[in-house]
C-alpha positions as YAML, in Angstrom:
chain: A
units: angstrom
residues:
- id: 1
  name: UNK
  ca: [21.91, 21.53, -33.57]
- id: 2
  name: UNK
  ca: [21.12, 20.05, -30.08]
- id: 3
  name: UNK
  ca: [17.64, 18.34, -29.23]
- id: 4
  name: UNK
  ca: [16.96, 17.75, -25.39]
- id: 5
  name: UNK
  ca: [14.15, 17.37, -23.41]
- id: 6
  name: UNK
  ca: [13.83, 20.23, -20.78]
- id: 7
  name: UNK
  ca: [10.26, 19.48, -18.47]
- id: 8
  name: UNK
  ca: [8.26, 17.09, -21.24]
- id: 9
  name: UNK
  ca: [9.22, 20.30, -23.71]
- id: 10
  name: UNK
  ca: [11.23, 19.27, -26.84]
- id: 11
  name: UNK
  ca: [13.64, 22.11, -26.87]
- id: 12
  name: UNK
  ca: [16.33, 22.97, -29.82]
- id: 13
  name: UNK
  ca: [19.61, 24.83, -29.09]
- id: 14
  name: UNK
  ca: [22.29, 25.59, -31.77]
- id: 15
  name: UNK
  ca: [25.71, 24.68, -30.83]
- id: 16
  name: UNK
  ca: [28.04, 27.67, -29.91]
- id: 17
  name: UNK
  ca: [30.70, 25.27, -29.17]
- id: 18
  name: UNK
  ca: [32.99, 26.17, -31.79]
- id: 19
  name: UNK
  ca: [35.70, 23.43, -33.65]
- id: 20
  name: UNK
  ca: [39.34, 23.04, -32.58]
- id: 21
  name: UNK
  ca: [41.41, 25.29, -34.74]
- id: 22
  name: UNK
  ca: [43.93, 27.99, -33.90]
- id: 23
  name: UNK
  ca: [41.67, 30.26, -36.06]
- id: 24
  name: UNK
  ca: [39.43, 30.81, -32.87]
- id: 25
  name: UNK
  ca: [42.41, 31.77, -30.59]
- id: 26
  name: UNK
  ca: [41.80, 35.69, -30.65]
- id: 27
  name: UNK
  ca: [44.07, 36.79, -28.08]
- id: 28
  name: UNK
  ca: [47.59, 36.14, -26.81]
- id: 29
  name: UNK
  ca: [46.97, 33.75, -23.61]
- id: 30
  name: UNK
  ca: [50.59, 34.09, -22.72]
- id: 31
  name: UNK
  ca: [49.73, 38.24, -22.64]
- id: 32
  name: UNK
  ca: [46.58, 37.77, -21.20]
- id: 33
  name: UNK
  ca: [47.99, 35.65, -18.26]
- id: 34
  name: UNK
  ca: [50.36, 37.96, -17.84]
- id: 35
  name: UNK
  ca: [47.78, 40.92, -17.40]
- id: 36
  name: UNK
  ca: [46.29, 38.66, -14.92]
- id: 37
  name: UNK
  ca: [49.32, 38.01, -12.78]
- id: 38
  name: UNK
  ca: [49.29, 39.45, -9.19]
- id: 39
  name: UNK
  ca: [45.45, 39.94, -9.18]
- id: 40
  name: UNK
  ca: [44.17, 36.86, -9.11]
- id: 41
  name: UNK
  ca: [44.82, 33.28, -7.28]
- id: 42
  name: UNK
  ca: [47.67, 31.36, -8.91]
- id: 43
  name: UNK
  ca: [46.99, 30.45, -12.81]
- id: 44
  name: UNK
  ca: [43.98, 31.49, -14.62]
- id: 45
  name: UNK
  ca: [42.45, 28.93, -16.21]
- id: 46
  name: UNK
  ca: [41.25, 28.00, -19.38]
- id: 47
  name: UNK
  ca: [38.43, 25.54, -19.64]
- id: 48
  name: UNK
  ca: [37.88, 23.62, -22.67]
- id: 49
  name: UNK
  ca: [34.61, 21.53, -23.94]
- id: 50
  name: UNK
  ca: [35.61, 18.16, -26.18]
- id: 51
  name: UNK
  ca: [33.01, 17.02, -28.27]
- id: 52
  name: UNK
  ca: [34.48, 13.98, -29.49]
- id: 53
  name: UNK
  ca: [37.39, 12.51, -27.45]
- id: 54
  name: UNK
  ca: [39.63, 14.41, -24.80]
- id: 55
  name: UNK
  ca: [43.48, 15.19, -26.04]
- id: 56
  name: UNK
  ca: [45.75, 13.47, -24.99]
- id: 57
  name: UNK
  ca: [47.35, 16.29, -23.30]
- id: 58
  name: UNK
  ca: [44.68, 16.41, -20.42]
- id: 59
  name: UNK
  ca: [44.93, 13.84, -17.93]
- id: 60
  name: UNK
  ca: [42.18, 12.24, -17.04]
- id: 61
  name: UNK
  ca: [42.00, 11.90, -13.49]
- id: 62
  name: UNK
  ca: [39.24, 10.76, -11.32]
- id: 63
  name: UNK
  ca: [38.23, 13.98, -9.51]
- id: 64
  name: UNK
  ca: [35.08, 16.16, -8.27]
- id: 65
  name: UNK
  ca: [34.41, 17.76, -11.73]
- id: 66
  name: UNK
  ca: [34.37, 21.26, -10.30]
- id: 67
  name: UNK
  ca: [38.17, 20.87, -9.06]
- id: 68
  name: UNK
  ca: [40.01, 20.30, -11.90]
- id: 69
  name: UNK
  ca: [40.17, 24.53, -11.42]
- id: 70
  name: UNK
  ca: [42.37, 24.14, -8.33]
- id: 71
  name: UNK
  ca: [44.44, 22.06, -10.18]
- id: 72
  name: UNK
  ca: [45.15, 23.89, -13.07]
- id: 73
  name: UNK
  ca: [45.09, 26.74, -11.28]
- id: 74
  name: UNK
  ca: [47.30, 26.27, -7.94]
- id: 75
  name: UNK
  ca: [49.02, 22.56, -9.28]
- id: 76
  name: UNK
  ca: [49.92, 23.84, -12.99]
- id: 77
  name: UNK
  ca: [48.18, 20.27, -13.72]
- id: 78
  name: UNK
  ca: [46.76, 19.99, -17.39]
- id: 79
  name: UNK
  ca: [43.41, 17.78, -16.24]
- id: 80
  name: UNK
  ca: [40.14, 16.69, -17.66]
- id: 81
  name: UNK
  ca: [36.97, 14.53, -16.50]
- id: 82
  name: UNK
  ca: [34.47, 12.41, -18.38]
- id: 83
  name: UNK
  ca: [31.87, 9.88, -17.36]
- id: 84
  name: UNK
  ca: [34.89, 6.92, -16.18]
- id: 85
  name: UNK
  ca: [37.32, 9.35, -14.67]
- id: 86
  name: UNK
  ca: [35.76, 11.35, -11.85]
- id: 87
  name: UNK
  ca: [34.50, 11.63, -8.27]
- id: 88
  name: UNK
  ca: [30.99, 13.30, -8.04]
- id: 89
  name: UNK
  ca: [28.52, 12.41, -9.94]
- id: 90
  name: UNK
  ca: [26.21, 15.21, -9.52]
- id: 91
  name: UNK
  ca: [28.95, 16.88, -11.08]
- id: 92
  name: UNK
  ca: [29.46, 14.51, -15.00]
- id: 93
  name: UNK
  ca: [25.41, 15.09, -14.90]
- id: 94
  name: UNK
  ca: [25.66, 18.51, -14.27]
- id: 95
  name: UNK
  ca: [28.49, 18.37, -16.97]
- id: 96
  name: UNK
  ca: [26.10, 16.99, -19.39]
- id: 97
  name: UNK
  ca: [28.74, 13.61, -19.57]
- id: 98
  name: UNK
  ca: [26.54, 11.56, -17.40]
- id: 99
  name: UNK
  ca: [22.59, 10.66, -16.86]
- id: 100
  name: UNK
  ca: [22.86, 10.91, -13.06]
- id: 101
  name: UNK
  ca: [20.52, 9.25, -11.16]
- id: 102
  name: UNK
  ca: [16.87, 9.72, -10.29]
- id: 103
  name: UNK
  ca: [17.59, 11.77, -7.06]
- id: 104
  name: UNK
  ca: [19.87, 14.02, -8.96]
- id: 105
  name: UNK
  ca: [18.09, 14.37, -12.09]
- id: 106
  name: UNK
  ca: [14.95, 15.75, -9.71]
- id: 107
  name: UNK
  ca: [16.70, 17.55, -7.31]
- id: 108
  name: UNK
  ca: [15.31, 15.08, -4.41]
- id: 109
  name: UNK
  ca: [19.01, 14.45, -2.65]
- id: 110
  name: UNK
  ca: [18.89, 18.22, -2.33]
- id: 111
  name: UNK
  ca: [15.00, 18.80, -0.97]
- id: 112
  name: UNK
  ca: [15.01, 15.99, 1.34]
- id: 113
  name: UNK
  ca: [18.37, 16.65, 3.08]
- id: 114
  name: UNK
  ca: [18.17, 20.42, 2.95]
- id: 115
  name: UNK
  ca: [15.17, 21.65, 4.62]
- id: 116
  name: UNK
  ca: [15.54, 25.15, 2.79]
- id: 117
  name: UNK
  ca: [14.95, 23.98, -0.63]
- id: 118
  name: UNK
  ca: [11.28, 22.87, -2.26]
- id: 119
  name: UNK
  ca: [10.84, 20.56, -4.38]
- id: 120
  name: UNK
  ca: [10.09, 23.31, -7.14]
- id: 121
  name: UNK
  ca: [13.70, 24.67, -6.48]
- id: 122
  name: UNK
  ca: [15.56, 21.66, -6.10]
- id: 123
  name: UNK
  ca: [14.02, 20.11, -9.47]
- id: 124
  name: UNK
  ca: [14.89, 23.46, -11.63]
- id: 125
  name: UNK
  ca: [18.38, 24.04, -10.15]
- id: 126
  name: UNK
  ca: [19.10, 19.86, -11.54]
- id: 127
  name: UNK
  ca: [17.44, 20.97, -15.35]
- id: 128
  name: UNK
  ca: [17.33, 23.22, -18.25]
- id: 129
  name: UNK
  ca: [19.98, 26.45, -17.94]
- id: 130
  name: UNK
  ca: [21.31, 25.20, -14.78]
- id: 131
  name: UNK
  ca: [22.82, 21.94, -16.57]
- id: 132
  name: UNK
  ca: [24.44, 21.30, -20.01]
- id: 133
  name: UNK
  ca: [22.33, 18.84, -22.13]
- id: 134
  name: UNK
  ca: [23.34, 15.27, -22.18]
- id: 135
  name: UNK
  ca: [26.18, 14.02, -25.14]
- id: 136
  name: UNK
  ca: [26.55, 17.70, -25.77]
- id: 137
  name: UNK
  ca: [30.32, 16.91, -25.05]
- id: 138
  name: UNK
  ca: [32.12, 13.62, -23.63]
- id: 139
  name: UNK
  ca: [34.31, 15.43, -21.54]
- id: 140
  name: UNK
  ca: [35.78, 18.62, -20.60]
- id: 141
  name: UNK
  ca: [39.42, 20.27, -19.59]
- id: 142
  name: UNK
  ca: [41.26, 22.85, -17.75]
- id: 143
  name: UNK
  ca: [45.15, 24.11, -17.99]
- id: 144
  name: UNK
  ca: [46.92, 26.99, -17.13]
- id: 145
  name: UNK
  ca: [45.89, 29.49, -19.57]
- id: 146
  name: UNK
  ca: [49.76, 30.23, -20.09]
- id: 147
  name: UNK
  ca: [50.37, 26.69, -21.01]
- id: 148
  name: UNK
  ca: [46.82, 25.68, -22.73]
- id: 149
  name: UNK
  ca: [48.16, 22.91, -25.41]
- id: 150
  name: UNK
  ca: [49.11, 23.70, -29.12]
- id: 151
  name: UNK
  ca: [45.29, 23.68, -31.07]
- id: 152
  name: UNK
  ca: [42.79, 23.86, -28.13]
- id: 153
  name: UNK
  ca: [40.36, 26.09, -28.30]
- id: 154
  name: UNK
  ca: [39.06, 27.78, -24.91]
- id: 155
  name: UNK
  ca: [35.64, 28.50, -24.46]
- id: 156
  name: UNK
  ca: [35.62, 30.64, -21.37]
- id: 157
  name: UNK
  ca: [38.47, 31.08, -18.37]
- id: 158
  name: UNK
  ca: [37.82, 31.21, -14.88]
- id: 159
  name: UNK
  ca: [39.59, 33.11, -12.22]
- id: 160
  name: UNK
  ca: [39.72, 32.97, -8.43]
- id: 161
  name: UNK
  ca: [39.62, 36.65, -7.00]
- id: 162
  name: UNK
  ca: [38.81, 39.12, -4.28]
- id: 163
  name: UNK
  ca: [35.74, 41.26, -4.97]
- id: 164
  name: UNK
  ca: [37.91, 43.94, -6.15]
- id: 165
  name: UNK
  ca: [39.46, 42.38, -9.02]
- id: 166
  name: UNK
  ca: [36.09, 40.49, -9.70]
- id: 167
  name: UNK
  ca: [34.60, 44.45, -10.19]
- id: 168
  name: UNK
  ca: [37.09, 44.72, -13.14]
- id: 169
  name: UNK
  ca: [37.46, 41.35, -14.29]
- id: 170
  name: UNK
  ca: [33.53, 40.80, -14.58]
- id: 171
  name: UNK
  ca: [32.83, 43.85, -16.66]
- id: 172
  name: UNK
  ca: [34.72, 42.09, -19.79]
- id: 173
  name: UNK
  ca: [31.29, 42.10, -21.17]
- id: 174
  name: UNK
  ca: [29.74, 45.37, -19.58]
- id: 175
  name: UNK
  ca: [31.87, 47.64, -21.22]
- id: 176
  name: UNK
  ca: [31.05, 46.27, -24.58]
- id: 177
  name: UNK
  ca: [26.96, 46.25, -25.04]
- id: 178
  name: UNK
  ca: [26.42, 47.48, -21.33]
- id: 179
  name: UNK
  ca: [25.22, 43.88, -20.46]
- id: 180
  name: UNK
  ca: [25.52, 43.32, -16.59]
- id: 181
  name: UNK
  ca: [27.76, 39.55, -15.71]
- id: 182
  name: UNK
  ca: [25.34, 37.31, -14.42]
- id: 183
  name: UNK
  ca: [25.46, 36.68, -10.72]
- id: 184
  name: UNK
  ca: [24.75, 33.33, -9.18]
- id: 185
  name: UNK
  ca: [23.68, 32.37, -5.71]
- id: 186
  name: UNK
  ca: [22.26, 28.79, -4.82]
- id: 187
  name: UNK
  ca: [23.05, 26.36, -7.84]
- id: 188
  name: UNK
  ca: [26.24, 24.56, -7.92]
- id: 189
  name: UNK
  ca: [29.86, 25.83, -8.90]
- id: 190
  name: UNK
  ca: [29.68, 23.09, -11.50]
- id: 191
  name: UNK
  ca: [26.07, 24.61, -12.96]
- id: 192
  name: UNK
  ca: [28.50, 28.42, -13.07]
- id: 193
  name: UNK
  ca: [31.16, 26.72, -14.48]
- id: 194
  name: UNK
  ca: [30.27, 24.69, -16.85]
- id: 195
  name: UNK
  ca: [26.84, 25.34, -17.83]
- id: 196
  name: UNK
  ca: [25.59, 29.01, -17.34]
- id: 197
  name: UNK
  ca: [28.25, 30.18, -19.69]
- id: 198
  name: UNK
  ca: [26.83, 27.49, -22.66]
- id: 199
  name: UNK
  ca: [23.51, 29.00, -22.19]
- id: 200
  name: UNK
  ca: [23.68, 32.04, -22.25]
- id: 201
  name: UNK
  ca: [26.94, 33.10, -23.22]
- id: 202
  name: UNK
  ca: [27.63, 35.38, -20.16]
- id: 203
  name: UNK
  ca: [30.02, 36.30, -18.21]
- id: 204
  name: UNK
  ca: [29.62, 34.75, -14.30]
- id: 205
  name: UNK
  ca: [29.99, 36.36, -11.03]
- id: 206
  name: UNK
  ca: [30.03, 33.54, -8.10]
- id: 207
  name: UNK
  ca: [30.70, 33.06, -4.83]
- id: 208
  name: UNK
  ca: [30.29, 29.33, -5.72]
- id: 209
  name: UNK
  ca: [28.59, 26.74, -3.91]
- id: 210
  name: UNK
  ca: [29.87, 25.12, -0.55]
- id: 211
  name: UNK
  ca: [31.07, 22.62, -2.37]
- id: 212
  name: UNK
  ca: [32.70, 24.48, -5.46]
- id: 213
  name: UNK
  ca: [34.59, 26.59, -2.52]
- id: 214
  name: UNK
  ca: [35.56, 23.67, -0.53]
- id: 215
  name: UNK
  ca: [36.50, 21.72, -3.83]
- id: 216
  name: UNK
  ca: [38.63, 24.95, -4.94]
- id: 217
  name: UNK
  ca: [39.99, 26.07, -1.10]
- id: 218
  name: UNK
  ca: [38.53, 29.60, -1.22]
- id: 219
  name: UNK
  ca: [39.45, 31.68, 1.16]
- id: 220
  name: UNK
  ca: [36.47, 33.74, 2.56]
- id: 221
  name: UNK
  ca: [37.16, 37.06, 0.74]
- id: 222
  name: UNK
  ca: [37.94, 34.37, -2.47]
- id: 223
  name: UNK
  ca: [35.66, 34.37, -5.63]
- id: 224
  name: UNK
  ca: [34.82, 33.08, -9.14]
- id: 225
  name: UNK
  ca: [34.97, 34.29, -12.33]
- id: 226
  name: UNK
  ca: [33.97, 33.37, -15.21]
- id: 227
  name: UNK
  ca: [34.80, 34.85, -18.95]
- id: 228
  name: UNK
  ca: [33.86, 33.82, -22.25]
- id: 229
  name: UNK
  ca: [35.96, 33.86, -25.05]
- id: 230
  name: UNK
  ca: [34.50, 36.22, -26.68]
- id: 231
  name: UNK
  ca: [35.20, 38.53, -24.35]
- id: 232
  name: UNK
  ca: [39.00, 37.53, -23.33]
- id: 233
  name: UNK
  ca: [40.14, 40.75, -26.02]
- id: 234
  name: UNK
  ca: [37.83, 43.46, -23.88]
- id: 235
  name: UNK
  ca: [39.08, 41.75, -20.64]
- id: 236
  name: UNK
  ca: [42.70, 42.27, -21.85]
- id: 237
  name: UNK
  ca: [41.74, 45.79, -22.47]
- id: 238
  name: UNK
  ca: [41.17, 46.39, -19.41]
- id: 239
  name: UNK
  ca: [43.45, 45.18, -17.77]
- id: 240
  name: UNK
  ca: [46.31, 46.57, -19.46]
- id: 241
  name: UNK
  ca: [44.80, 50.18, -19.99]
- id: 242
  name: UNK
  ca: [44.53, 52.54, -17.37]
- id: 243
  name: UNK
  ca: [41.76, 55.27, -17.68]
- id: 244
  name: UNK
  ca: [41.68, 58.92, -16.47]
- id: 245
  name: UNK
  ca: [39.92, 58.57, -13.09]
- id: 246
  name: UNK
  ca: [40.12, 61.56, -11.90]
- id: 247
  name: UNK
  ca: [38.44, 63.24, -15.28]
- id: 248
  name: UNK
  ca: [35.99, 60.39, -14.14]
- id: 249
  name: UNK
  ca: [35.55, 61.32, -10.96]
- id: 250
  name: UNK
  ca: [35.39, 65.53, -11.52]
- id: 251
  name: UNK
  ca: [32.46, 64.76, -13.97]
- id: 252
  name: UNK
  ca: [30.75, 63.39, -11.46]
- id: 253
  name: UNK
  ca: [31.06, 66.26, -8.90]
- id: 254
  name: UNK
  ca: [28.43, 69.05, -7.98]
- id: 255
  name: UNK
  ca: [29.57, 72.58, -8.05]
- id: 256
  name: UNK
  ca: [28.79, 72.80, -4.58]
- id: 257
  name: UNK
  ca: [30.69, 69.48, -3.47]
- id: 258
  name: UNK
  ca: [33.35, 70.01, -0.44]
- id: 259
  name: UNK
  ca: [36.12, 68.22, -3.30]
- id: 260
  name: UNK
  ca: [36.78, 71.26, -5.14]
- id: 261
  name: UNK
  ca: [37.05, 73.17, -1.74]
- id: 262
  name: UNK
  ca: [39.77, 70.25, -1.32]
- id: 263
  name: UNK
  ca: [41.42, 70.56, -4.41]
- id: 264
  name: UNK
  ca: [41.95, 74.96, -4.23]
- id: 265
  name: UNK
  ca: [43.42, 73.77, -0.59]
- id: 266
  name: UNK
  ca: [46.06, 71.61, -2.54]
- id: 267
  name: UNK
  ca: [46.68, 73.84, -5.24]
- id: 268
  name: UNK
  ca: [47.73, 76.83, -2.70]
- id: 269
  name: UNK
  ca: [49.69, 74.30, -0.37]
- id: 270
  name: UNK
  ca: [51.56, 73.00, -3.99]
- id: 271
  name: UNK
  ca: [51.82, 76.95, -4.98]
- id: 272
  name: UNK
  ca: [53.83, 77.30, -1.75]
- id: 273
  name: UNK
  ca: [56.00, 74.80, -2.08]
- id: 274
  name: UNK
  ca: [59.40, 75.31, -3.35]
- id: 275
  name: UNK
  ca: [59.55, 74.95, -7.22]
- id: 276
  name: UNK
  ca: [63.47, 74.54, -7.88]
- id: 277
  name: UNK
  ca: [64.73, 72.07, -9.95]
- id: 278
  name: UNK
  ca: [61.15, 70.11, -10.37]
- id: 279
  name: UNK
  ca: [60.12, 68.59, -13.54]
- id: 280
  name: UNK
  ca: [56.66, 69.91, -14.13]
- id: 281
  name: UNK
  ca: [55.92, 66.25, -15.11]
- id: 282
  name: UNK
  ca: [57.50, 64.66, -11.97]
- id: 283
  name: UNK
  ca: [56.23, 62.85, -9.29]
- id: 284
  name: UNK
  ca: [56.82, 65.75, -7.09]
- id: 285
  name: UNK
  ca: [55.52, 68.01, -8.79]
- id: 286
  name: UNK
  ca: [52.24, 66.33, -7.75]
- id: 287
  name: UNK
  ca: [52.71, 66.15, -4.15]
- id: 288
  name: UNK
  ca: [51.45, 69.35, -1.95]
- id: 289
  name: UNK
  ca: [52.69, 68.00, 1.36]
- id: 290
  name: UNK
  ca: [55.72, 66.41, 2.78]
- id: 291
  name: UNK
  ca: [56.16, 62.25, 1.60]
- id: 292
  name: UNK
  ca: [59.14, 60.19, 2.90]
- id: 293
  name: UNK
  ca: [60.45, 58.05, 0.52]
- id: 294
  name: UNK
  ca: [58.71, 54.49, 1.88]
- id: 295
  name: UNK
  ca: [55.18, 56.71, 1.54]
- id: 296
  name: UNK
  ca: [56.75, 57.56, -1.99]
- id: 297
  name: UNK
  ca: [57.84, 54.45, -2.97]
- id: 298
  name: UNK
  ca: [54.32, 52.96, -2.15]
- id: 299
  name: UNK
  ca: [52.29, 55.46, -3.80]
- id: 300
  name: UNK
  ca: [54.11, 54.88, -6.96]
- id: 301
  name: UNK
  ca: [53.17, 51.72, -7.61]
- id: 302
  name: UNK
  ca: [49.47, 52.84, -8.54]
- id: 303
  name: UNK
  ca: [48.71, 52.75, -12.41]
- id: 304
  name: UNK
  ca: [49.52, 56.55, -14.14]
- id: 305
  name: UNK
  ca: [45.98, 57.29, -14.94]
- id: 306
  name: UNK
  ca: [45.32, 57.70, -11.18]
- id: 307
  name: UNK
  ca: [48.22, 58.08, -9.04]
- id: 308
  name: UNK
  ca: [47.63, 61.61, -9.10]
- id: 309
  name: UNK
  ca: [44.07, 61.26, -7.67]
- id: 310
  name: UNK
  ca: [45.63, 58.57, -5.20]
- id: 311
  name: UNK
  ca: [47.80, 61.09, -4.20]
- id: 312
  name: UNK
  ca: [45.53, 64.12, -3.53]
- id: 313
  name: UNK
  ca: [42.94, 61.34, -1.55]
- id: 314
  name: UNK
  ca: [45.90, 60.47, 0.71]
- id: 315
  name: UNK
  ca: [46.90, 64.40, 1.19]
- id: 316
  name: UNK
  ca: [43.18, 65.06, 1.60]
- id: 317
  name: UNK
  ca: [42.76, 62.33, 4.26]
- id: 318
  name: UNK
  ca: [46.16, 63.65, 6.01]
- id: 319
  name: UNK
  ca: [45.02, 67.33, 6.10]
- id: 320
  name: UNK
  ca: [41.38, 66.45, 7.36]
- id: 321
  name: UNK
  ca: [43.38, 64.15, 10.57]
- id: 322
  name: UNK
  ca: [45.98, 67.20, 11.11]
- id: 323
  name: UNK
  ca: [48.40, 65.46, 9.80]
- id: 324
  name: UNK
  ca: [51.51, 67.25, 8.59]
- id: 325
  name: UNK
  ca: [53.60, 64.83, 6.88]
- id: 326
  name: UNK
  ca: [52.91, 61.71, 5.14]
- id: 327
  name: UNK
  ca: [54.11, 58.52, 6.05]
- id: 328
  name: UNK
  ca: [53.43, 54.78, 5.24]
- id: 329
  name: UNK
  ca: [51.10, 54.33, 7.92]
- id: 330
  name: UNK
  ca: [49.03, 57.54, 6.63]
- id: 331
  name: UNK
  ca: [48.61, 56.15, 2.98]
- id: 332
  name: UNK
  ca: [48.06, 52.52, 4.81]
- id: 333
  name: UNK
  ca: [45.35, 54.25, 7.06]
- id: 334
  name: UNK
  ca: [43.67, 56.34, 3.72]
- id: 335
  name: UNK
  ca: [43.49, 53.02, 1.88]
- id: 336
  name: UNK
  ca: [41.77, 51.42, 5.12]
- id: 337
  name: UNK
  ca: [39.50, 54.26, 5.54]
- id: 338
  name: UNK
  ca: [37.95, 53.69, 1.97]
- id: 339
  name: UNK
  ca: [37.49, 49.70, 2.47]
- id: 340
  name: UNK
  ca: [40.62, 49.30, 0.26]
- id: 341
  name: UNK
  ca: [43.02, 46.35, 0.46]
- id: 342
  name: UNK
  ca: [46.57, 47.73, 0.77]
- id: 343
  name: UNK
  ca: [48.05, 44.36, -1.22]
- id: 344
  name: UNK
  ca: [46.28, 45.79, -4.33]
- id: 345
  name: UNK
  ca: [49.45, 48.31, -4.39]
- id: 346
  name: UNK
  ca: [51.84, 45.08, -4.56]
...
């Protein structure tokens, strides 16, 4: 049980910090890494809370707080912090390793340089959900979540992403109790990363602070995620299952909708096509118009559950620009034409 003191309010909180035992490692991290790969920045990484002493695998280096993502995640580093080995202090108080100072603790370094914030908002952004209680832990970790040491336990992973792979990644809880990922505007990365998720066990949806991005090198289309443990086996899930979208999409679709004008166009132009010597299961079987092979080759590369309603957008989006034949450029052009990034296909 925790005791702090949250605005002259004596305020109880049980623990949810579990002990170090492989017992709480529910999920492959090697698998889930893997899952990962190719859809988000570098390494995911798994961040660890020590309430006693830091292992000795984590070096302790003298860093903003908030960074030791970038270097798990772009160095491969295995680093921690704690109130003798870091760079920004508003970041150990944040932490709940360090009592700050005065300015910090009251938000005052933020209302008198920033003429935006009030007092109000700078003092609750420095307290209660927005920081982790003091001595709750004496330091805390991040590794590669492909290479987090023998008998750590991870309490939530973060990921750098583009909005696309956040819309998948952040539903880890969602999909489970129908519980929306909390989104965060305003406080500090550090207050995302390692407090929000204490509190209220959620998963977080950032853009991160100026300083969290500048800390981490976003790019501008860059974002954070963060996952809690619990929810690393429903993340995995989806990731590595690939549901019927176009069942999805039909059920969704008004008799009177112009798609299923669009979809008795494809069927005649697929009824005309020549049928020898085509698997009724093949990819060709599901094309209606003429693909070269680079347009081919592309298209492949989307998951099974929906390359055939990748396919019929594409030959829709052709047939609507009078375009006979597909091409590279066409399916490049259909992806752009629906705000999608063509390096999602990669």
């Amino acid at each position: 049980m925790l005791i702090y003191i949250y605005k002259g309010l004596l305020v109880l909180k049980k623990t949810t910090i579990p002990k170090i035992t492989d017992d709480n490692i529910m999920i492959d991290f090697k698998e889930l890494n893997e899952s990962l790969t190719g859809k988000v920045r570098g390494n995911p990484v798994a961040i660890s809370l020590f309430e006693k002493e830091i292992p000795e695998a984590y070096q302790q280096k003298k860093v903003v707080p908030c960074s030791i993502v970038r270097h798990a995640m772009d160095k491969g580093e295995v680093v921690s912090f704690d109130k003798h080995h870091h760079d920004c202090t508003t970041g150990v108080y944040t932490a709940g390793v360090h009592e700050g100072t005065d300015e910090i603790r009251n938000g005052q370094y933020l209302a008198k340089n920033i003429p935006a914030f009030t007092d109000v908002g700078a003092e609750k952004i420095k307290t209660g959900e927005y920081v982790l209680p003091q001595n709750t832990v004496v330091g805390i970790g991040a590794a590669p979540l492909a290479e987090v040491p023998d008998g750590i336990h991870v309490d939530w992973i973060v990921v750098v992403c583009t909005p696309h792979w956040a819309n998948f990644i952040g539903g880890a809880r969602t999909v489970i109790d129908g519980t929306p990922p909390r989104g965060s505007c305003g406080s500090s990365f550090c207050s995302d990363l390692f407090a929000s998720p204490w509190h209220d066990g959620n998963v977080v949806i950032t853009p991160g602070d100026l300083g969290g991005r500048m800390n981490n090198r976003l790019k501008p289309e860059e974002m954070f995620v963060v996952v809690p443990n619990e929810y690393l086996d429903s993340l995995f899930n989806i990731m590595t299952t690939t549901p019927d979208a176009r069942a999805v999409l039909e059920a969704t679709k008004p008799e009177e909708s112009d798609y299923w004008d669009k979809r008795k166009r494809a069927k005649k132009a697929k009824e005309a096509q020549p049928i020898d010597n085509v698997d009724k299961d093949s990819f060709d079987s599901k094309l209606s118009m003429d693909w070269d092979q680079e347009s081919k080759n592309m298209i492949s590369q989307t998951p099974s559950g929906i390359i055939e309603m990748a396919i019929n957008n594409v030959e829709d989006f052709a047939r609507d620009n009078g375009i006979e034949a597909i091409t590279k450029s066409v399916v490049l052009d259909q992806m752009k034409s629906m705000g999608m990034d063509p390096s999602m296909l990669n």
